[in-house]
PLY file of the C-alpha trace (Angstrom):
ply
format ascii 1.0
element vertex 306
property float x
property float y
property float z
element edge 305
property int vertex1
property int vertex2
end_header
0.00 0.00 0.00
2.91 2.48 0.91
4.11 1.81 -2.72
0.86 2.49 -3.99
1.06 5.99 -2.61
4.07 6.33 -3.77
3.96 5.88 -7.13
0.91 8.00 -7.13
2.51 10.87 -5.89
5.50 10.56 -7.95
2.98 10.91 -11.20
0.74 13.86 -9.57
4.46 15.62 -9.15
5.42 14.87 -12.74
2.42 16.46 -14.23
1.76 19.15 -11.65
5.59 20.69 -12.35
4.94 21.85 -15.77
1.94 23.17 -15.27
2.97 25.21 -12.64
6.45 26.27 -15.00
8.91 25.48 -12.22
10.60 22.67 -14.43
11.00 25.53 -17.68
12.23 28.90 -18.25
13.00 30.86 -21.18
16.38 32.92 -21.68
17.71 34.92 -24.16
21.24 33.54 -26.35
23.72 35.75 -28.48
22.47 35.32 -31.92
25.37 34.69 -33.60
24.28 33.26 -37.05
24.45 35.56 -39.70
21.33 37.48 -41.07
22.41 37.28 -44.81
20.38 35.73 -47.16
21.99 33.02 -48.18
22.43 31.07 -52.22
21.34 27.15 -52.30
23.37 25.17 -55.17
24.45 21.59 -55.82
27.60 20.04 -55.80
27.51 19.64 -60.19
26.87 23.50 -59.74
29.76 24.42 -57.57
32.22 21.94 -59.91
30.83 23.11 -62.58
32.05 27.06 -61.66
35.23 26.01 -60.52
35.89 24.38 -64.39
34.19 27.09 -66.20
36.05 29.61 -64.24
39.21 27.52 -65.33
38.24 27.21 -68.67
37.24 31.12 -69.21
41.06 32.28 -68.48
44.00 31.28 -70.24
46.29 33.92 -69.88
46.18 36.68 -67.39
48.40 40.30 -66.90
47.99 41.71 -63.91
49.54 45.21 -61.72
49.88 44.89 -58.57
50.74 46.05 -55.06
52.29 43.70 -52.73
53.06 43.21 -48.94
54.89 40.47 -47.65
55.50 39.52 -43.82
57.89 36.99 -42.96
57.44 35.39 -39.25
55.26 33.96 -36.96
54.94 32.04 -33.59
58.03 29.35 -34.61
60.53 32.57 -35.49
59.20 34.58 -32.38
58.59 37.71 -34.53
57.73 39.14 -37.62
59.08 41.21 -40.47
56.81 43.38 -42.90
57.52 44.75 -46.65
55.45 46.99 -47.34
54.55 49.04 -50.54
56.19 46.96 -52.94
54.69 47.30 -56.37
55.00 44.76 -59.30
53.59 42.82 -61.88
52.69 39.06 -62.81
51.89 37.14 -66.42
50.69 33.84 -66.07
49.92 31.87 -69.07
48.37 28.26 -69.18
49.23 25.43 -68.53
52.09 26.56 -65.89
53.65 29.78 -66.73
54.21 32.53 -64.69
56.36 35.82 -64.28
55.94 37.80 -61.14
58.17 41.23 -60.63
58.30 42.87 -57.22
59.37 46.90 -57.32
61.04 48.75 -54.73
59.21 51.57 -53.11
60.03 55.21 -54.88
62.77 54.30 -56.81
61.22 51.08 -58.60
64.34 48.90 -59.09
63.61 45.56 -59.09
63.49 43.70 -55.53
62.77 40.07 -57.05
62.05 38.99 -60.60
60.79 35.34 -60.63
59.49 33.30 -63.25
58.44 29.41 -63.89
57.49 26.67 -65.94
55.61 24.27 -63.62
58.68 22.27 -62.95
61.61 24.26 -62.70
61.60 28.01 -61.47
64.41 31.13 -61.14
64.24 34.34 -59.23
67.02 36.79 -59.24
67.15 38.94 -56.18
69.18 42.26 -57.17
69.86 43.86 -54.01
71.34 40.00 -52.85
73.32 40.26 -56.48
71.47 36.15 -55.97
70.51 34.09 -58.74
68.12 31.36 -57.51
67.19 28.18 -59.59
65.09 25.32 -57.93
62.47 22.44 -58.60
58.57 23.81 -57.26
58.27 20.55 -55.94
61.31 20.92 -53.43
61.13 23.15 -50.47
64.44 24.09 -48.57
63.08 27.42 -46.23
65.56 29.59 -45.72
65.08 32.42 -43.06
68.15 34.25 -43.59
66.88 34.82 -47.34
63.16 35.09 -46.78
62.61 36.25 -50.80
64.14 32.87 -51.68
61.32 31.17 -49.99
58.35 32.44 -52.77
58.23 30.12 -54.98
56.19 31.06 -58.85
54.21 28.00 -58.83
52.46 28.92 -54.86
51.47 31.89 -56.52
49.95 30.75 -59.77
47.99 27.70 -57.69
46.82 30.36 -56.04
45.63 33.07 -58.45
44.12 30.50 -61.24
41.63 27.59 -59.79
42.77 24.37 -61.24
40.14 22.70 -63.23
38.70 19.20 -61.81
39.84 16.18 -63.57
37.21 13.26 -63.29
39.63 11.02 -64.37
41.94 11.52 -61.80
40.23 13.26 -59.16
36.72 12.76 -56.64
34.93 16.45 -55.22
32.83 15.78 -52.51
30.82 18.02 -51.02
30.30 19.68 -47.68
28.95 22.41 -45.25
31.18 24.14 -42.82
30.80 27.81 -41.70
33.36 30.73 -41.22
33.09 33.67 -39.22
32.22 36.94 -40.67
31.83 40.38 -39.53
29.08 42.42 -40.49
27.52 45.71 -39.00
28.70 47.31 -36.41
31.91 44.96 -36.23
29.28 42.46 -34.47
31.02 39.11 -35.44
28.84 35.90 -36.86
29.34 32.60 -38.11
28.04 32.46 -42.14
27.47 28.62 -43.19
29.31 27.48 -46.32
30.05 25.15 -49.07
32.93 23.46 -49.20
34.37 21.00 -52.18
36.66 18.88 -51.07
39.04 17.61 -54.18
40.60 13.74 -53.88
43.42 13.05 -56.31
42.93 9.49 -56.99
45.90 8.62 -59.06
49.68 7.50 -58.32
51.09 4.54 -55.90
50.02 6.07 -52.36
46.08 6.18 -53.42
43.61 9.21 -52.48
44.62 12.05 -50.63
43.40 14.99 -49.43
44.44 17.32 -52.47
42.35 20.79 -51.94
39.08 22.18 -50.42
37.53 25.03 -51.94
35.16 27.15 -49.70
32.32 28.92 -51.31
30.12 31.83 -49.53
26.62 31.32 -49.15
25.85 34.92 -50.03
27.74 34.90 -53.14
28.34 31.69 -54.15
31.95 32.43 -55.22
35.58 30.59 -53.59
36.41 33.07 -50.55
39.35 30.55 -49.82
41.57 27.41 -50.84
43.44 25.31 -48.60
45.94 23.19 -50.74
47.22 19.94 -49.03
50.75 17.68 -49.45
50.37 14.01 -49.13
50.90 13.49 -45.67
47.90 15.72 -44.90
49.63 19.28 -43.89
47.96 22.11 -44.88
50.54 24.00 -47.05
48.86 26.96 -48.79
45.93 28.68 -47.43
44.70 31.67 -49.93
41.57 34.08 -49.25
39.55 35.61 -52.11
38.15 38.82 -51.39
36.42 41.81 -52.97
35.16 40.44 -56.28
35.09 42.63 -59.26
33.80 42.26 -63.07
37.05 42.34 -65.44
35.02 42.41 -68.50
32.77 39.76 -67.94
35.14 37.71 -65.76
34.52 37.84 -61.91
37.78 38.27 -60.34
38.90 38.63 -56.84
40.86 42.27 -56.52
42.31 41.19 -53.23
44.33 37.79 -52.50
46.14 36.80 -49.59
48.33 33.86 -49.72
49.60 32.44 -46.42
52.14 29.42 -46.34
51.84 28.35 -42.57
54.99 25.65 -42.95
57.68 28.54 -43.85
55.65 31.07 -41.88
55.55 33.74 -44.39
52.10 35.86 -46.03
52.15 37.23 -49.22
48.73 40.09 -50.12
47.91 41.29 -53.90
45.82 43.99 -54.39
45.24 44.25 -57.78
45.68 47.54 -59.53
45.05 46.37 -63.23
44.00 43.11 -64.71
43.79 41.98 -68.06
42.80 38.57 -69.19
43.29 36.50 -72.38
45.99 38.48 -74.24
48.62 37.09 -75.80
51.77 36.16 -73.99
55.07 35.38 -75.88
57.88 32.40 -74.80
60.40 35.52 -73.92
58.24 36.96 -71.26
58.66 33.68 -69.43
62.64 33.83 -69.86
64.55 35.77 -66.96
68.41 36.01 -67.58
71.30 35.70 -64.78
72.21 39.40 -63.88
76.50 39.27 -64.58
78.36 38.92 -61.33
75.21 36.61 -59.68
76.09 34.33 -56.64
73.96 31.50 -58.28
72.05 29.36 -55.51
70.98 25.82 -56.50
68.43 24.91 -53.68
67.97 21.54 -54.88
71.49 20.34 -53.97
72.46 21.61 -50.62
76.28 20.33 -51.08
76.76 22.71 -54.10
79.68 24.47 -53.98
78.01 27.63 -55.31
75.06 26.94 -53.21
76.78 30.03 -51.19
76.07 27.65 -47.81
73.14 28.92 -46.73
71.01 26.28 -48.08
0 1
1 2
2 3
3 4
4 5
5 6
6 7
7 8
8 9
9 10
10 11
11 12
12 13
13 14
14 15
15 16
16 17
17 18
18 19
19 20
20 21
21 22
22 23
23 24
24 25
25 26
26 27
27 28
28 29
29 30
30 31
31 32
32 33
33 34
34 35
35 36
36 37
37 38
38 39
39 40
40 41
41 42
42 43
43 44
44 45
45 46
46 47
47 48
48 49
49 50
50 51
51 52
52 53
53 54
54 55
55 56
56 57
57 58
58 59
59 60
60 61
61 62
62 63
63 64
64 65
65 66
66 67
67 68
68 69
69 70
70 71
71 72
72 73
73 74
74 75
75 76
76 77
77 78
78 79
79 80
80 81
81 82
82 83
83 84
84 85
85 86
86 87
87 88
88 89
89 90
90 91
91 92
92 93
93 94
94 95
95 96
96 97
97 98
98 99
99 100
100 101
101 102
102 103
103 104
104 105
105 106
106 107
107 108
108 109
109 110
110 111
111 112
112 113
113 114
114 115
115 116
116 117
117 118
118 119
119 120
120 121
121 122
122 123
123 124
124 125
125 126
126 127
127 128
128 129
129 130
130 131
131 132
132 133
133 134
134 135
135 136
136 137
137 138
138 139
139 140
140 141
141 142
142 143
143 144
144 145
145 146
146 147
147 148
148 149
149 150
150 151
151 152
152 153
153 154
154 155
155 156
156 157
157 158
158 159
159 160
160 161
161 162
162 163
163 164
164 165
165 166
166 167
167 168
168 169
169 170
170 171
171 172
172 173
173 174
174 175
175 176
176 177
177 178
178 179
179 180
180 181
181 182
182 183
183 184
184 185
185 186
186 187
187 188
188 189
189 190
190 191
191 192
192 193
193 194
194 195
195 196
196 197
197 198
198 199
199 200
200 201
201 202
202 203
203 204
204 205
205 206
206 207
207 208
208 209
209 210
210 211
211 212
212 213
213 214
214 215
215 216
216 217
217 218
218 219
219 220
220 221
221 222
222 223
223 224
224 225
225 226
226 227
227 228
228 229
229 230
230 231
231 232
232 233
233 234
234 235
235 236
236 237
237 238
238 239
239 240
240 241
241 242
242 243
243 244
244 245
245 246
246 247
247 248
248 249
249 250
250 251
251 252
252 253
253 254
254 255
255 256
256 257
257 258
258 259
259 260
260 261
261 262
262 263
263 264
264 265
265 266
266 267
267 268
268 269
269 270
270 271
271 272
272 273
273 274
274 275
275 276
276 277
277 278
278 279
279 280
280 281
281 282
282 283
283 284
284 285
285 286
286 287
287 288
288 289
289 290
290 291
291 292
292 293
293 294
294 295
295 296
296 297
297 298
298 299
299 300
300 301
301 302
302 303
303 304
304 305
């Protein structure tokens, strides 16, 4: 009989509670999802920009401003050029040319070109002649310049088409924060493509992701991957602008978080599609050059600092 009562009270308790409200309240949360209206697309839609976008540009000219900072958490500080001016040609499949100018008197700082395979970049004011392979990285802090390599910035300028054949995209959401009136800061959901390379001996691997905003439904950033996983080049897109009938970003900022350096282009002028000739792609050794060979560290003009 004690049971009995009990359970009975137990189940006058359990409904009298939240009808009297003690068991609920209401309170108020930081609404931190962003109010923007945002675009709904597919993953053949998304793929399908990245390739067209690819496809539309074959050749592109472009002036520029540039600031560099070289540093981070591993060095313990940080070193900034500022106000540099240059320009870069980039032709397809792999070509590129990118000259950095020195503030108010414009001599050349760097002048850097590369084929996809092989690249050079004569430093002036180092009387240095660099040659190297894109695919091997030897940092060197004492000579931060001779860390850029042409091929990190023409990955990052011109989206690579995807290749079906030898690549997977999969698709999906992530958010990134944003900040929108009155500096109040929210999270805006996204798309991201993830891109597989499929080919070679080691099998699939992580190649790239490609985020997209929701608002726009352009790439606002591309994280390029090595093999074993390490994010190696992160690049944001920002401020799109029409360069007739192309949407381009006018602002790109390239960080490489392994050699701890940053690289921003604000573009000044941008032409796309003109011809390009072989000899803008050829960049002669300056007489007198210490020549650095960074793929053999035992080279006796490798001037030891490799």
């Amino acid at each position: 009989m004690a049971l009995k009562q009990r359970l009975s009270a137990i189940l006058v308790l359990s409904v009298a509670f939240p009808l009297s409200g003690c068991l609920f309240r209401t309170r108020k949360v930081d609404q931190n999802i962003s109010p923007v209206n945002l675009k709904n697309a597919t993953k053949q839609e998304l793929v399908g920009y990245i390739n067209k976008q690819a496809a539309q540009i074959q050749t592109m000219k472009a002036t520029v401003d540039i600031d560099t900072a070289v540093g981070g958490a591993r060095k313990g500080r940080v070193t900034e050029y500022k106000e540099i001016s240059g320009f870069i040609l980039a032709r397809k499949p792999a070509m590129l040319r990118m000259v950095g100018l020195m503030p108010i008197v414009k001599n050349r700082l760097f002048d850097m070109v590369s084929n996809g395979e092989q690249f050079e970049v004569s430093i002036p004011p180092k009387n240095r002649f660099v040659i190297g392979n894109n695919n091997i990285v030897i940092p060197n802090p004492q000579q931060p310049l001779e860390n850029l390599r042409p091929q990190i910035i023409y990955d990052s300028l011109l989206l690579r088409p995807i290749d079906p054949q030898k690549e997977t995209a999969v698709m999906e959401d992530g958010v990134e924060p944003v900040i929108l009136d009155k500096g109040h800061r929210y999270e805006q959901p996204t798309y991201i493509i993830d891109v597989i390379e499929n080919d070679g001996p080691d099998g699939a691997w992580l190649s790239r992701k490609i985020v997209f905003n929701r608002s726009s439904l352009l790439p606002d950033r591309q994280m390029i991957y090595n093999k074993a996983g390490n994010l190696v080049t992160d690049v944001g897109y920002m401020n799109y602008k029409d360069y007739n009938a192309i949407l381009f970003p006018a602002k790109i900022d390239i960080r490489r978080p392994q050699e701890e350096y940053n690289i921003t282009l604000n573009v000044v002028k941008l032409d796309f599609n003109q011809p390009l000739l072989d000899k803008q792609f050829v960049l002669e050794q300056p007489p007198g050059a210490q020549v650095v060979h960074l793929d053999n560290r035992n080279s006796p003009d490798s001037g030891g600092s490799q």
